[in-house]
C-alpha positions in Angstrom: -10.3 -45.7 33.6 -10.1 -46.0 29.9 -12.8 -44.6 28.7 -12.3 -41.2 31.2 -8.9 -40.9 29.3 -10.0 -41.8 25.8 -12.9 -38.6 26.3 -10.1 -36.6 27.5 -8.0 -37.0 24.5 -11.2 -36.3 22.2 -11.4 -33.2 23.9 -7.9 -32.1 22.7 -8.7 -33.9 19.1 -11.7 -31.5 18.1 -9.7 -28.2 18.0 -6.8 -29.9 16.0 -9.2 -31.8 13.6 -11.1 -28.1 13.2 -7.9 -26.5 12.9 -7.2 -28.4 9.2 -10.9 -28.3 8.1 -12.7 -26.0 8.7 -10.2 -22.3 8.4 -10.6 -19.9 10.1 -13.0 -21.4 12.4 -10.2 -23.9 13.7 -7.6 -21.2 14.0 -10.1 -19.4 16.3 -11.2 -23.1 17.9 -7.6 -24.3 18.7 -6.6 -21.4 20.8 -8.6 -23.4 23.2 -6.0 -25.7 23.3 -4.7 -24.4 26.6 -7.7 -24.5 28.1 -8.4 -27.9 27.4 -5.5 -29.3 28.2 -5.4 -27.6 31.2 -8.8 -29.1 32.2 -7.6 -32.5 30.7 -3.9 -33.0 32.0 -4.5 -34.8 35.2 -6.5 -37.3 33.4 -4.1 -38.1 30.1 -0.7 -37.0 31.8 -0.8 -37.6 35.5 2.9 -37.7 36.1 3.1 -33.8 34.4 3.4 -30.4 36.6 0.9 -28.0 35.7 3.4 -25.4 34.4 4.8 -28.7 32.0 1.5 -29.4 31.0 0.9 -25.5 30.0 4.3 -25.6 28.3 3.6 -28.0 26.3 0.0 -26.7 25.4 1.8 -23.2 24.4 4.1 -25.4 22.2 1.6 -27.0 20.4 -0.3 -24.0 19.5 2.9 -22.2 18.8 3.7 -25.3 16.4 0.0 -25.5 14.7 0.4 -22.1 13.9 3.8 -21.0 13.7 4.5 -21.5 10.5 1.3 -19.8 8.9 1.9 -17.2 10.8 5.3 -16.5 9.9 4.8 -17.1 5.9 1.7 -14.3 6.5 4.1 -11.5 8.4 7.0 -12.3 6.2 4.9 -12.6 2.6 6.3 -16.0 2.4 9.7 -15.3 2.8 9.4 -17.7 6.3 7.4 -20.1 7.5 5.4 -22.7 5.8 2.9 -20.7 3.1 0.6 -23.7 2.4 -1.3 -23.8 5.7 -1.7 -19.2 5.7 -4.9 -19.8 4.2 -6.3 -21.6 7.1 -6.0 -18.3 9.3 -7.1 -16.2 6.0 -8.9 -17.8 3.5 -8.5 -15.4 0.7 -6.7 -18.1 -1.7 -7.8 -21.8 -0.8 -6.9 -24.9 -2.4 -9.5 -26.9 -4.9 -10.2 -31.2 -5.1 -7.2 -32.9 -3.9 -5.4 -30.0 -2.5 -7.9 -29.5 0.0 -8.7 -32.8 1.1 -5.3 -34.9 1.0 -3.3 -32.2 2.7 -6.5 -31.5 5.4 -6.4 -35.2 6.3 -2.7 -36.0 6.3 -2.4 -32.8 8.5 -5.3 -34.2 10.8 -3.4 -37.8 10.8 -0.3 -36.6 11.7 -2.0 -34.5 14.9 -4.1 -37.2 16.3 -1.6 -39.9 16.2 0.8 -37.8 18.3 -2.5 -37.2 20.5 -2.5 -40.9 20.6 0.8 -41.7 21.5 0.5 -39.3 24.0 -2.3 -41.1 25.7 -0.8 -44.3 25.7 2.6 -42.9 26.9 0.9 -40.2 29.5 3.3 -37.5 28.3 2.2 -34.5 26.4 5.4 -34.3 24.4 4.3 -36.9 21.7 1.1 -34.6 21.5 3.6 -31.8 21.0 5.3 -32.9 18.2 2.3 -34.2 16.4 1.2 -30.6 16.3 4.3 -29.3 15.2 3.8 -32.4 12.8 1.0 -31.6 11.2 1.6 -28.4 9.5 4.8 -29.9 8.0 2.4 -32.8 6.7 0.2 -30.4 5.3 2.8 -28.3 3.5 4.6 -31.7 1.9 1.4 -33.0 0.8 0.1 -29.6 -0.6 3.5 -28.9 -2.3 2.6 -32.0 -4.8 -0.9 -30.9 -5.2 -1.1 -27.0 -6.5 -4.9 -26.3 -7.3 -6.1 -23.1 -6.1 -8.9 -20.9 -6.6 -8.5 -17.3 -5.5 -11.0 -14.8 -4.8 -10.1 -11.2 -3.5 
């Protein structure tokens, strides 16, 4: 049924969508990626093992947060700097820089969710998550507003 699958995938879409919007409430919300899509997998990707289908949820955290991650352990040196202050908002982007990265970010996750549920595989999923940061950073790198407070 449709509209079983389309509820599944929403349940997967929150935690990304919080995870570009709303730091560091999303970085804490999309760690329950693996839950989810452990409740959700027989539903959106019948045809995937369980230990796939936690594989693939692992990967996509890994890739939402990766990157931050790294640039926060190695003071930028790796990883992707832009999306650090989702997990600690000490520095945060102002106007454009907030929005148009947060949204492209967002974009970029749900249409791999999408293509996901219309292919029932989790791999397009996958790579929208390890996606989105990369949107984020190359929209972000154009727009530099920031406000710090510390």
């Amino acid at each position: 049924m449709p509209g079983v699958r389309v509820r599944a995938a929403a349940m997967l879409a929150v935690p990304g969508v919080l995870a570009f919007t709303v730091p560091p409430l999303g970085f804490v919300a999309s760690f329950l990626l693996p839950v989810l899509s452990a409740r959700v997998r027989s539903r959106l990707w019948p045809r995937t093992s369980p230990v796939a289908g936690h594989l693939c949820a692992a990967l996509a955290l890994a890739g939402l947060w990766l990157p931050a991650l790294l640039a926060l352990a190695s003071s930028g040196r790796l990883g992707l700097e832009a999306t650090a202050w989702l997990v600690v908002p000490l520095c945060a982007p102002s106007g454009a820089a907030l929005m148009v990265p947060a949204v492209l970010a967002t974009l970029t996750y749900l249409v791999g969710l999408t293509f996901s549920l219309v292919s029932s595989s989790p791999w397009p999923w996958v790579i929208g998550a390890w996606g989105a940061p990369i949107a984020y950073w190359v929209a972000s790198s154009w727009l530099v507003d920031f406000s710090c407070v510390a």
